[in-house]
N, C-alpha and C positions, 0 to 999 in steps of 0.2 A: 649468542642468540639462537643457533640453530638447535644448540644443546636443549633448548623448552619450547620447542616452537609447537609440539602438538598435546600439554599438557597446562602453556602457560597459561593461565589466569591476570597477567598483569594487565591494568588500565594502558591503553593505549598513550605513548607520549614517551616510556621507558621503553619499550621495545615494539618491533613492527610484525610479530606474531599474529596477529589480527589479518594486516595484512594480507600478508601470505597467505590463511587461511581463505580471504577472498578470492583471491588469483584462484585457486583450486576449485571453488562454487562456480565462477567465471566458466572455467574451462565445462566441469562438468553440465551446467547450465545448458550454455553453447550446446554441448552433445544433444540433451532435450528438447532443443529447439530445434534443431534438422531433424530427430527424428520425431518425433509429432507432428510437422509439416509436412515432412514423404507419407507418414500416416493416417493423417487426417486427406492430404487431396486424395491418395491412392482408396479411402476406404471411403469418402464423402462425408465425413462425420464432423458436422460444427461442433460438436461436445467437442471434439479433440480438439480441433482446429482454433477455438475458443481455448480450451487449456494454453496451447503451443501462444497464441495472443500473450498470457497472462507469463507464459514463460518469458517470450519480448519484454516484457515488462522488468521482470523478475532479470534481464542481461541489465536492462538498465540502472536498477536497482543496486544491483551491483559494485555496477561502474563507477555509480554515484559512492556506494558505500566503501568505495579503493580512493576515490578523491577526497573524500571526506576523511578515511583514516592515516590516510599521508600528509594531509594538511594539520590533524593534532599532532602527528609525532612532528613535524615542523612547528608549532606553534600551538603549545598544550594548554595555553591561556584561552584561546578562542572554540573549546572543547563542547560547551554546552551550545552555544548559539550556530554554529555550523552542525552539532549533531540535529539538534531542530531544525532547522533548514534542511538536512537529509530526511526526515522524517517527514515533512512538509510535502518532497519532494516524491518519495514515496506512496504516500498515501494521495498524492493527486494522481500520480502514475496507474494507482489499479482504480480509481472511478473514471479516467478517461478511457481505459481499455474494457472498463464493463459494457460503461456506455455502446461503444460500436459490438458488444457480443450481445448485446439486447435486439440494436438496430439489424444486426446479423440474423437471430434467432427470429424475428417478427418477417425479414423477406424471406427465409426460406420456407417459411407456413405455407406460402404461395406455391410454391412447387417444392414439394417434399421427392427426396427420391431415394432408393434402393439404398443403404449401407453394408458395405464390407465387412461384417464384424471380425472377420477373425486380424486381419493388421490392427483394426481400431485397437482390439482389445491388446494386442499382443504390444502396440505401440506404447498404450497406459501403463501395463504393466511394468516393462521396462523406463519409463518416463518416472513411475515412484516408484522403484529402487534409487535410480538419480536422486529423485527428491529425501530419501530416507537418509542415504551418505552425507546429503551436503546438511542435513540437521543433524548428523552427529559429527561432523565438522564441525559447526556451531556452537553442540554444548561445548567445547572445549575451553569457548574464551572467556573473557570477562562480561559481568552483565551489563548493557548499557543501551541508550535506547538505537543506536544504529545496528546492534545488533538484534535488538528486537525489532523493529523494523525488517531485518532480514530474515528474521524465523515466520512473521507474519507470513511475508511471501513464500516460504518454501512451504511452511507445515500446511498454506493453505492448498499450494500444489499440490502435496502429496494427498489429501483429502480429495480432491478434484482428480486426480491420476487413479484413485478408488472408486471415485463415481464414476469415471469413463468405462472404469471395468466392469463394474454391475450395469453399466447401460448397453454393453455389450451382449452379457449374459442374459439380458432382458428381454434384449431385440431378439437374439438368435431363440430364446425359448416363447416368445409370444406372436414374433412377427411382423410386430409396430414400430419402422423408424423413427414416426413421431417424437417416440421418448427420448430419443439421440437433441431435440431441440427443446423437451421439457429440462433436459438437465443441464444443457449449455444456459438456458436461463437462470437455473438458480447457480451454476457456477459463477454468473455474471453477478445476480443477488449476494455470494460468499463475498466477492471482491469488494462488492458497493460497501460493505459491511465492515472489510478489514482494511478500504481503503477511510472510509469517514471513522474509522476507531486509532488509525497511525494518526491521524489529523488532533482527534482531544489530544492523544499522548503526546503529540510536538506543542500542541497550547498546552497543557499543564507544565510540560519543560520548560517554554517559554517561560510561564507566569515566576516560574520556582527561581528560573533564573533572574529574572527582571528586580524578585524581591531577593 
């Protein structure tokens, strides 16, 4: 097993290569999350802070996608209706975390203040590298929808770990924090977006499976 573990392509159920590969996103994840929290409070920036959210997410995502791929290789019969169920799981996970970055984004309008840019930005930066690793972790495995579910969440991080960085460069060249709370919105809009599109791809799973 250890002999293919970062080249293997097999469907989950022959071997627990997947697995592993999650245990390693886990870990890395984790790192993105403490740091884009020291990040975000030390610099004020809900764009970050809102990232570092979607990272939470993205641990449980996870977690879920290690329970779910240990339950096929114990029981490769029940392979499609627990991957949907992960998917399900998934994709509710990033529209209840938009939601509170929306409610987030609407009270700090009210008192808007001062950002740190250079942690904000220095924090993103290093937050998508993490995110770059753990999606080349990913192409390694086999296609299937829990791992698409997982690319969901990282490629959207790392798109969002780009934004925090041009809102960095934004703020420090124009002067406007504001922007630090126009882009946590539409970070929050990415999510709403890739959380209701993992949702059709677990109903067409469902359906495919049912017939």
């Amino acid at each position: 097993m250890e002999r293919h573990f970062r080249n293997c392509t097999i469907e989950i159920g022959v071997c627990l290569c997947d697995f592993k590969r999650y245990w390693i996103i886990l870990g890395i994840t984790f790192a993105i999350f403490v740091l884009e929290i020291i990040g975000g409070l030390a610099s004020d920036s809900l764009a970050l802070l809102s990232d570092a959210g979607h990272v939470f997410g993205d641990l449980a995502a996870t977690a879920a996608a290690l329970v779910i791929t240990y339950r096929i290789y114990k029981n490769t019969t029940s392979s499609a209706r627990v991957r949907v169920l992960g998917a399900y799981f998934h994709g509710g996970l990033l529209i209840l975390i938009s939601g509170w970055v929306i409610f987030e984004s609407i009270e700090r309008m009210k008192f808007q203040q001062e950002i740190a840019v250079t942690p904000m930005t220095a924090c993103a930066a290093l937050g998508g590298v993490g995110n770059y690793l753990q999606h080349r972790i990913l192409l390694q495995g086999a296609p299937n929808l829990t791992r698409k579910g997982m690319q969901w969440h990282i490629l959207s991080d790392l798109w969002q770990s780009v934004a925090v960085v041009l809102t960095g460069i934004l703020i420090a060249a124009t002067g406007k924090p504001e922007i630090d709370l126009v882009v946590s919105i539409m970070i929050a809009a990415a999510m709403i977006f890739g959380g209701f599109r993992l949702v059709f791809w677990a109903k067409d799973g469902r359906e495919h499976h049912d017939h």
